[in-house]
C-alpha positions, 0 to 999 in steps of 0.5 A: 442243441441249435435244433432246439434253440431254433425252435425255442425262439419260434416258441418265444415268439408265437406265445407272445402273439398268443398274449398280444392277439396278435397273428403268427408273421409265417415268415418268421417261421420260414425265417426259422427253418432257414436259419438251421442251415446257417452256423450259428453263434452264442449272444448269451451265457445263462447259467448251464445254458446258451442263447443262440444269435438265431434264436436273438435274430427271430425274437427281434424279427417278432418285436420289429413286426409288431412295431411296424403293426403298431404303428410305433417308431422303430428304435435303433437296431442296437437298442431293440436287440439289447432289449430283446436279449434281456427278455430271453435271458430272463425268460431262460433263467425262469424256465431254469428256476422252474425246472429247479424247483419242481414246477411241471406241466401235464400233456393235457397242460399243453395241448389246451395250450396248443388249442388256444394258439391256434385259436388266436391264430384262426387255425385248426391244431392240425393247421397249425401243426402243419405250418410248424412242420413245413417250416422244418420244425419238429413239432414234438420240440415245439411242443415240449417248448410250450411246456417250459412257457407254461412253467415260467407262467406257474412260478410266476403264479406261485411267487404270487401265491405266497403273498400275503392276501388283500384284507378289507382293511387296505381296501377301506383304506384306499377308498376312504383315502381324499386323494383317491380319484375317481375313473379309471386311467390307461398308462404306459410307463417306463422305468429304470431299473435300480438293483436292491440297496444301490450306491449314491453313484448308481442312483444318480446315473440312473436319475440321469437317464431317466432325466435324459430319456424324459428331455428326449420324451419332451422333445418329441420321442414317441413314448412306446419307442422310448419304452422298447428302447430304455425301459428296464419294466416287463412291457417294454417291449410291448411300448411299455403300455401297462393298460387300465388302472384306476387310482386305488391300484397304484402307490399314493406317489404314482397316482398323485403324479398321473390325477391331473394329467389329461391324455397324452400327457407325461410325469416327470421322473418319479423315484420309487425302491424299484427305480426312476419311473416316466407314466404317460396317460393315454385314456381316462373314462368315468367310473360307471354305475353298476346296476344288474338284475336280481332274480327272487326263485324258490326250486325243487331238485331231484339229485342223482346219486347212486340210489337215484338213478339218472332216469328215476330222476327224470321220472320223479320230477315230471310226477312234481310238475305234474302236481304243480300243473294240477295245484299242489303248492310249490313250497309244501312240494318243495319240502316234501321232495327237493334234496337242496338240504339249503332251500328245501326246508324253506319251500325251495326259496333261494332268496335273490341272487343274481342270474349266473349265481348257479350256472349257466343252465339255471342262467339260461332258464331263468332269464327267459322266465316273466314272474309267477312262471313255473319252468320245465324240468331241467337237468344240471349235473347235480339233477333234475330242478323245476324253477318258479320265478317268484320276482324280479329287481335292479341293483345298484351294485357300483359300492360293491363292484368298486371294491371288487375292482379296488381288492383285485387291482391292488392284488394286480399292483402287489403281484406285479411288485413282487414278482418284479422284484423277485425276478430281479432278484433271479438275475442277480443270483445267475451266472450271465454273460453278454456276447452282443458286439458293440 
C-alpha cells in the first residue's frame, strides 16, 4: 500500500509540471525513494482509500518548488499543507468516481501520456523511465498511476459532455450586450467556497473572510500567495491565476466589477451561488483584427480504392498533367476524370477557402503557388490531386473569430462551472477524514 502511495504522489506531482511546462525537481524523486524507508502515517481517510503523510510531504515539496520558481511569497506552511491535502483528496475521490462509473484508459492511452511527459521535460521516454527507476520507483506502478491521471481528465470531459451546447442565441446575446467590453483581460481569482443551499450563519462567515483575506490583499499580501493560502477555486495552488478571458466569457457581475480595473488592480468581494470571489487584473490587450489569406483553386483527384490501385493512381494523374501541359482545359479534365463527386461537376472549383481547410499537404502545396500556377501531382491519403490556384484574397474575419472565441470561452465558463460544481458535489457525498495535527 505505502509502495503505491509513494508513487502516486511522484505521479501527482510530475503531471502537474506536465500541465504547468514546468521541469521534473529530481530531488523530489530522490525525496520519494527516501521516503520508503521512513514508517509512514495517514493524513486523510477517503472513502475505501487513504492518503499517506509521504505522499501529502512530496505533493508540498512540488508546490513550494514552484512558488520559489515563481517568485511568489511562501504561505505559512500549515496553510500550504491544508491547501495541498485538499487537492489529493479531491484528486482520490475523482479517481474513485472514475473507477465507479466505468471510466478506463487504453495502454496506447498512457504511453502518448508517458511521451508528452518526457517531452515537457526535455527527455527521451527511455530517460525518463531511467530517472524513475533509480529513484526506487517501479515504473509499472508508475505507469498504472498515470492511468488514473487520465481517468479524472475523462470524468472531467464527461461532466462536461453532458451539458447543454452554446447556441447562437446566447453568443448574440452577449455580444449585442452594451456592457460587453472589448479586449481581452488576464485574471487570477480567489474564491470562498459556499456549500449548495448555506445557512444565513455560513454565508456571513464566508463574506468575512473574504472581507478578511481582501484587508490583507490591500495591505499588501501578495495575491498569488493569498490564493495558494485561502482560495477554495481549482488554481489556488497555481497563485489562483485563471489566464486570459475576454468580457463575454464571464457572468454579467464579474465582468462588471473587473471592466474598469487597470493592471494590478483587485475587486472587492463579490457574491456569486459558488461563494465570495476576490478578481484581480493582471494584463489587458486590445481585441486585434483578424485578416487571413483565402485562396480560389479548382483540383483534379484520383482517388485509390480497391479497383484503383495506389500506382494506377499515380499513373493516371501524371497522363492529366500531361494533358494540362499539352493544353487541354482544366475544368473539362476536371469533369471527365476527377472522383470529387463535390467539385468535379463543377470543373474541379472548391470555391475560396482558406489554406489549412484540406490538410496539411494540400497547406504546403498551395501556399508556395502564385496565381494561374498549375501544381504537380501530389498524394494525400484520399489520392493523387493536381491543383490550379485560380486566385488569391485578404479577409477580415475579426466578426467571425470573435465569435469563434465568445462560443468557445462562454463554453470554457460554463464547463468550469459545472464542473466546480459537481466536484463539490463529490465531496460532499464522500466519506473524508482529516488527520493533519493542528
Amino acid at each position: 500500500m505505502i509502495c503505491r502511495k509513494l508513487s502516486r504522489s511522484v505521479l501527482a506531482l510530475m503531471f502537474v509540471i506536465v500541465t504547468a511546462n514546468l521541469l521534473i525537481p529530481t530531488s523530489l524523486l530522490a525525496q520519494a525513494a527516501g521516503s520508503a524507508t521512513r514508517i509512514d502515517s495517514i493524513v486523510a481517510l477517503v472513502d475505501e482509500d487513504v492518503i499517506l503523510r509521504s505522499e501529502l510531504e512530496l505533493a508540498v515539496a512540488g508546490i513550494v518548488d514552484r512558488i520559489r520558481a515563481s517568485g511568489d511569497t511562501m504561505p505559512p506552511q500549515n496553510l500550504l499543507e491544508s491547501q495541498v491535502l485538499e487537492r489529493l483528496i479531491m484528486r482520490e475521490i475523482q479517481v474513485q468516481r472514475a473507477m465507479q462509473t466505468g471510466i478506463r484508459v487504453s495502454d496506447a492511452d498512457i504511453d502518448q501520456a508517458l511521451v508528452t511527459l518526457a517531452q515537457q521535460n526535455n527527455m527521451t521516454l527511455q530517460q525518463l523511465r531511467q530517472v524513475i527507476e533509480n529513484d526506487g520507483e517501479d515504473f509499472a506502478e508508475f505507469r498504472r498511476n498515470i492511468g488514473e491521471e487520465l481517468m479524472t481528465e475523462r470524468l472531467r470531459q464527461r461532466i462536461v459532455a453532458s451539458m447543454e451546447p452554446i447556441t447562437d442565441s446566447e453568443v448574440d446575446i452577449l455580444l449585442a450586450s452594451e456592457d460587453v467590453m472589448g479586449g481581452e483581460y488576464n485574471v487570477s481569482h480567489i474564491m470562498v467556497g459556499l456549500q449548495d443551499g448555506p445557512t444565513p450563519a455560513q454565508v456571513q462567515a464566508a463574506q468575512l473572510k473574504a472581507e478578511d483575506i481582501h484587508d490583507r490583499l490591500v495591505n499588501g499580501l501578495d495575491f498569488a500567495s493569498a490564493a495558494i493560502s485561502y482560495s477554495d477555486g481549482q488554481e489556488a495552488l497555481e497563485g489562483g491565476l485563471v489566464g486570459w478571458r475576454d468580457l463575454h466569457s464571464v457572468p454579467a457581475f464579474f465582468a462588471d466589477a473587473i471592466g474598469g480595473l487597470q493592471p494590478g488592480q483587485f475587486t472587492q468581494p463579490i457574491r456569486s451561488p459558488a461563494g465570495f470571489h476576490i478578481i484581480k487584473v493582471n494584463d489587458y490587450r486590445e481585441e486585434r483584427q483578424v485578416v487571413v489569406q483565402e485562396y480560389k483553386a479548382r483540383h483534379i483527384m484520383i482517388e485509390v480504392d480497391e479497383m484503383m490501385t495506389p500506382r494506377l493512381a499515380m499513373d493516371t494523374i501524371l497522363e492529366i498533367k500531361q494533358k494540362l501541359t499539352d493544353g487541354d482545359d482544366f475544368a473539362a479534365l476536371a469533369k471527365e476524370y476527377s472522383d470529387d463527386v463535390t467539385s468535379a461537376n463543377l470543373g474541379g472549383d472548391m470555391g475560396w477557402f482558406p489554406p489549412e481547410a484540406y490538410g496539411e499537404r494540400v497547406y504546403q502545396t498551395i501556399v508556395s503557388m502564385q496565381p494561374g500556377q498549375v501544381s504537380e501531382p501530389f498524394q494525400t491519403q484520399g489520392g493523387w490531386h493536381i491543383l490550379e490556384l485560380l486566385d488569391t484574397r485578404e479577409m477580415d474575419r475579426t466578426e467571425e473569430a470573435i465569435r469563434a472565441e465568445a462560443r468557445e470561452q462562454i463554453m470554457r465558463s460554463k464547463a468550469d462551472q459545472e464542473i466546480e460544481k459537481v466536484l463539490r458535489q463529490f465531496r460532499d457525498e464522500a466519506f473524508v477524514e482529516t488527520r493533519l495535527a493542528g
